[in-house]
C-alpha positions, -999 to +999 in steps of 0.1 A: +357+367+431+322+382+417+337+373+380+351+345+385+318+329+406+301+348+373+322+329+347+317+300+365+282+294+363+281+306+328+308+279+319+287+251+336+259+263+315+276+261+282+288+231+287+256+219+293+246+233+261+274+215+242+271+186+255+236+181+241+255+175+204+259+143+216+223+136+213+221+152+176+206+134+149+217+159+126+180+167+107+157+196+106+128+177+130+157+170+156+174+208+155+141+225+162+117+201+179+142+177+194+124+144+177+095+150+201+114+134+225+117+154+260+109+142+292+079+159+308+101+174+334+121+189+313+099+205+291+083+224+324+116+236+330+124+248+302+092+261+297+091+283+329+127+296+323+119+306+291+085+323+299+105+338+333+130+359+314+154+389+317+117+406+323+113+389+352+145+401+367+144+434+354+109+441+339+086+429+365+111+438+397+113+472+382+078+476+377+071+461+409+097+486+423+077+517+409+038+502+418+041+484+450+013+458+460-011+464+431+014+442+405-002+412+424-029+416+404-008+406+374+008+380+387-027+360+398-040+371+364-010+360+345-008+323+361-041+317+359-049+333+325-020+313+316-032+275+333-065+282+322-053+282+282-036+252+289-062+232+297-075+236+265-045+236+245-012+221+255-024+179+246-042+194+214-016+213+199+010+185+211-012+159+192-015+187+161+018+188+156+025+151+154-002+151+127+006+175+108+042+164+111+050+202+109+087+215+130+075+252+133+046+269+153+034+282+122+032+251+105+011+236+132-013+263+131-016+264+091-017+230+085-036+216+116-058+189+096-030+179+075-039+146+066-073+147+069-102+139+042-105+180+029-079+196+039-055+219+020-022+229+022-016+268+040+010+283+028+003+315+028-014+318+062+017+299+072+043+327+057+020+352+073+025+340+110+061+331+101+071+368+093+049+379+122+070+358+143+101+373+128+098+405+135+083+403+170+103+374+183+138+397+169+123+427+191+114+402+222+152+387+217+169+421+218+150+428+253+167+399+266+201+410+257+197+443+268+183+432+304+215+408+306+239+443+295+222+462+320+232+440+348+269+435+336+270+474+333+256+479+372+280+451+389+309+451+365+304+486+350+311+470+315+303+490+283+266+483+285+271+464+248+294+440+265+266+423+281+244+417+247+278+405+231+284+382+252+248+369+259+245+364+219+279+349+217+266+320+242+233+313+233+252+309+195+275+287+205+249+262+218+221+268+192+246+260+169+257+226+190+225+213+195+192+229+186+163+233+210+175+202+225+207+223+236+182+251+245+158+228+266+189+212+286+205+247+293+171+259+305+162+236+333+198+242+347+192+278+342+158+274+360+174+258+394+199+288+391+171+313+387+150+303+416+177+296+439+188+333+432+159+344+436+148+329+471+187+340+484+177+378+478+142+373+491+158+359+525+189+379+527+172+417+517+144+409+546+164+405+572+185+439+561+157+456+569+148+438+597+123+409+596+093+407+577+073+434+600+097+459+599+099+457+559+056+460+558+063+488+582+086+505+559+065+500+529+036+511+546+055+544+551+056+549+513+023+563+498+002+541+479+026+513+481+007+491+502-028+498+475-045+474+462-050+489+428-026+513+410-032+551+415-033+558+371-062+535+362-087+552+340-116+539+364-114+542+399-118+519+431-129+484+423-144+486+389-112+496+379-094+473+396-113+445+383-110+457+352-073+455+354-071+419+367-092+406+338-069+422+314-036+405+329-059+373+326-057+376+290-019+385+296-015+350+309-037+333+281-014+350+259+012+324+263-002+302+240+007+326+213+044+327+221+059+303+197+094+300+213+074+291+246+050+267+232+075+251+212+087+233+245+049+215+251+054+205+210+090+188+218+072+167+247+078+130+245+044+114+248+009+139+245-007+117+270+025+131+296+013+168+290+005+163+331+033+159+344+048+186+319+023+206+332+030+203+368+063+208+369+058+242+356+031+260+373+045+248+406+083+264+395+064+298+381+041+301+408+073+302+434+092+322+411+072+344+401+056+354+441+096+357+453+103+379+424+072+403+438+086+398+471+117+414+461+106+440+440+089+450+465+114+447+493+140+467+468+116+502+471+124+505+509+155+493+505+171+519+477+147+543+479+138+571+460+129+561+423+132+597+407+172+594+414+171+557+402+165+536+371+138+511+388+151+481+359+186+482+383+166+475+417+181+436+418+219+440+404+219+472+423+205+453+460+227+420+447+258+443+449+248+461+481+235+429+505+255+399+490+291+388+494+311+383+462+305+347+455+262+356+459+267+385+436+282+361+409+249+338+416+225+364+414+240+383+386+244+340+366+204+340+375+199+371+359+220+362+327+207+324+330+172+339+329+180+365+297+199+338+279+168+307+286+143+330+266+170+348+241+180+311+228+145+300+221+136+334+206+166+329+181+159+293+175+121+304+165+132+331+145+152+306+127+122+281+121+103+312+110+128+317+081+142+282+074+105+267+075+078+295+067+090+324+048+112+315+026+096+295-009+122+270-005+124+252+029+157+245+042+163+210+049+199+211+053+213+216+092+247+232+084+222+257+067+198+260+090+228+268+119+241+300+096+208+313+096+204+311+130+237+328+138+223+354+114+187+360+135+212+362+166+235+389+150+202+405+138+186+405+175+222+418+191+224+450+165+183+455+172+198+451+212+226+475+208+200+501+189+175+495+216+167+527+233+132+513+250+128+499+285+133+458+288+092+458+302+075+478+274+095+457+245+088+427+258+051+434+265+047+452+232+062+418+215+043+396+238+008+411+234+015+414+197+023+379+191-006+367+213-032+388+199-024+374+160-019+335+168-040+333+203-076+337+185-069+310+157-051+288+179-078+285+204-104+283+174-088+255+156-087+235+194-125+237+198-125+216+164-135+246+135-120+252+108-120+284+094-107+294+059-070+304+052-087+338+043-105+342+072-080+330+098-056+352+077-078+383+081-084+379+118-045+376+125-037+407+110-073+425+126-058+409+165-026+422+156-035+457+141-062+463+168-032+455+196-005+479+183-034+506+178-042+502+215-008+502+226+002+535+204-028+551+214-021+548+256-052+527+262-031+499+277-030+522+312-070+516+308-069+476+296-040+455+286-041+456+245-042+418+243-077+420+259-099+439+229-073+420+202-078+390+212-115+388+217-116+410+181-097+379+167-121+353+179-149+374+169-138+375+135-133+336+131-167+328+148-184+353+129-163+349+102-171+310+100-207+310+100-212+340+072-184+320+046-182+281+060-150+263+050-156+225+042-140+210+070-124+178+071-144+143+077-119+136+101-091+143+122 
């Protein structure tokens, strides 16, 4: 019953996926940006789904698991660092990219002023973000599929490749049908899967335990569970715990350098919707996102003991315990639905990276465009299969490493400057460098790494601006 209610949302999905072909017009613009023709609710769908990934379900529950009340502070900082951004960029870059006329992230971002009185083509700025986004969106792609094998391997006990090879089979299979259009349709039906999951597990594993004051009871039992701060932070009491919540800010912020997220506010129909886009998905994250906390929370008195217990299990491990078979196929469908929203979008960027930016010749053609994209996802799986890191620290290594390079310049270029291809070149790889340094060095316990990189990065472009002016355009 568990597989077959599995096999049955996963079918409804594909078909989804598929049936998007019918909407094809068969060209580059349409296969990665969908014409610029999604309705606003759609694109917040998609975009939440995407942004609430196989880390959600595994990452941040684990994590969540471990900690106990303190991860709060990451989820206010991570919403509103994240709303905050988007005031200031999601019309702009929408707008941008109809300028430039551009299909990729990178090209947005290189050729901003394309059209303008002054301004010059990018390309090598442009083939520097493109192979940045390569390589970090392959790493953030093989998380996804290992958080969807880890949940086949708890409830099925599969082979825990069986779960990447099939996750990479399906997101193919629709990539290849339809594009981002394909992507976008999947992930809003993914998205009513995921929260519905979600809010089931939330209501069924409170009342195992009792009601809502026996579970605060039970967690208050557990020491430190119920702080407000974590116990490891480099500066104590509130300083430190201040400290902390700014960082996660810049977490949040940092989704405007995710180019498989922001790819979704690009593929809007109309910039002057960006609202209504907007709406739909900070209302569907915020509830998401505080019922995932909820249960990550709930799983610690519920399992118990985390040193006999791989804390990335709590929610296939509690699905299994506390719902009957046809649940378990729900919840274990939201989990996958959730891995497979963000894996498809990673591919499909990885794709545009190569098709678009790197390569000397762009690839216009769609039948070639498709084979490289089933080549990114065989890529991803083998990285997947390799992958001997937990789904949370890839993903956030990837994340904060994308946002530190792209966040600084894209923010820059949306106040209106316009720095050099040198400079904005040089304060990519500085946000970057000065993130994976931070990271490698165990200063992310003291301050998330996207913090220092990301204000290093606009440092160098203001600076960088006023010491070597570009000429920039009469117009735009």
């Amino acid at each position: 019953m568990v597989v077959t209610s599995f096999l049955l949302f996963l079918g409804v999905f594909v078909a989804i996926g598929l049936s998007s072909v019918r909407r094809s017009r068969h060209t580059k613009q349409d296969y990665y940006l969908a014409s610029s023709s999604v309705h606003p609710a759609l694109v917040g769908l998609s975009a939440v789904a995407t942004n609430n990934s196989g880390y959600m379900f595994i990452g941040v529950i684990g994590y969540t698991y471990a900690t106990g009340l303190a991860v709060i502070w990451i989820m206010l900082g991570w919403i509103l660092g994240d709303f905050l951004a988007s005031l200031f960029v999601h019309q702009r870059l929408r707008q941008a990219t109809q300028r430039s006329g551009e299909v990729s992230y990178a090209g947005v971002l290189s050729h901003w002023y394309k059209g303008a009185p002054g301004a010059q083509r990018r390309d090598g700025l442009q083939r520097l973000i493109g192979v940045i986004s390569l390589v970090f969106l392959l790493a953030y792609a093989s998380a996804q599929l290992v958080a969807g094998s880890k949940a086949l391997h708890v409830l099925f006990d599969w082979p825990t490749w069986g779960g990447a090879v099939m996750g990479a089979t399906l997101v193919l299979a629709y990539c290849w049908a339809g594009g981002i259009r394909a992507s976008i349709w999947t992930d809003a039906a993914q998205s009513v899967v995921m929260i519905t999951a979600m809010g089931a597990m939330l209501w069924v594993a409170t009342a195992a335990l009792g009601g809502v004051s026996e579970s605060l009871h039970r967690m208050s039992t557990v020491d430190g569970f119920l702080d407000w701060f974590p116990k490891d932070l480099v500066l104590p009491g509130l300083a430190g715990g201040v400290l902390f919540a700014i960082s996660w800010l810049f977490a949040g912020m940092s989704v405007i350098g995710q180019p498989h997220i922001m790819i979704r506010f690009m593929a809007l129909d109309d910039p002057r919707r960006m609202q209504r886009a907007r709406l739909w998905y900070y209302l569907w994250f915020l509830a998401f996102y505080a019922m995932a906390t909820g249960v990550g929370m709930l799983s610690r008195v519920y399992l118990g003991d985390p040193a006999a217990f791989d804390a990335e299990l709590a929610l296939p491990t509690m699905a299994q315990q506390l719902f009957p078979p046809v649940l378990v196929g729900l919840m274990l469908a939201g989990i996958f639905a959730a891995t497979l929203s963000t894996a498809d979008s990673l591919i499909l960027s990885c794709s545009a990276a190569l098709t678009h930016d790197v390569l000397p010749q762009r690839i216009e053609s769609t039948r070639a465009i498709k084979w490289v994209t089933a080549l990114v996802c065989m890529l991803a799986l083998a990285w997947a299969l390799l992958n001997r890191e937990s789904v949370f620290s890839l993903v956030i290594l990837a994340w904060s490493a994308l946002a530190s390079a792209f966040a600084p310049l894209l923010l820059v270029l949306c106040s209106g400057r316009h720095p050099g291809q040198t400079l904005s070149m040089i304060a990519v790889i500085a946000g970057l460098a000065v993130s994976l340094i931070w990271r490698f060095a165990g200063l992310h316990s003291f301050m998330y790494e996207g913090m220092p990189a990301i204000l290093v990065g606009l440092l160098i472009l203001l600076v960088g601006q006023r010491l070597w002016p570009d000429r920039r355009p009469a117009s735009v």
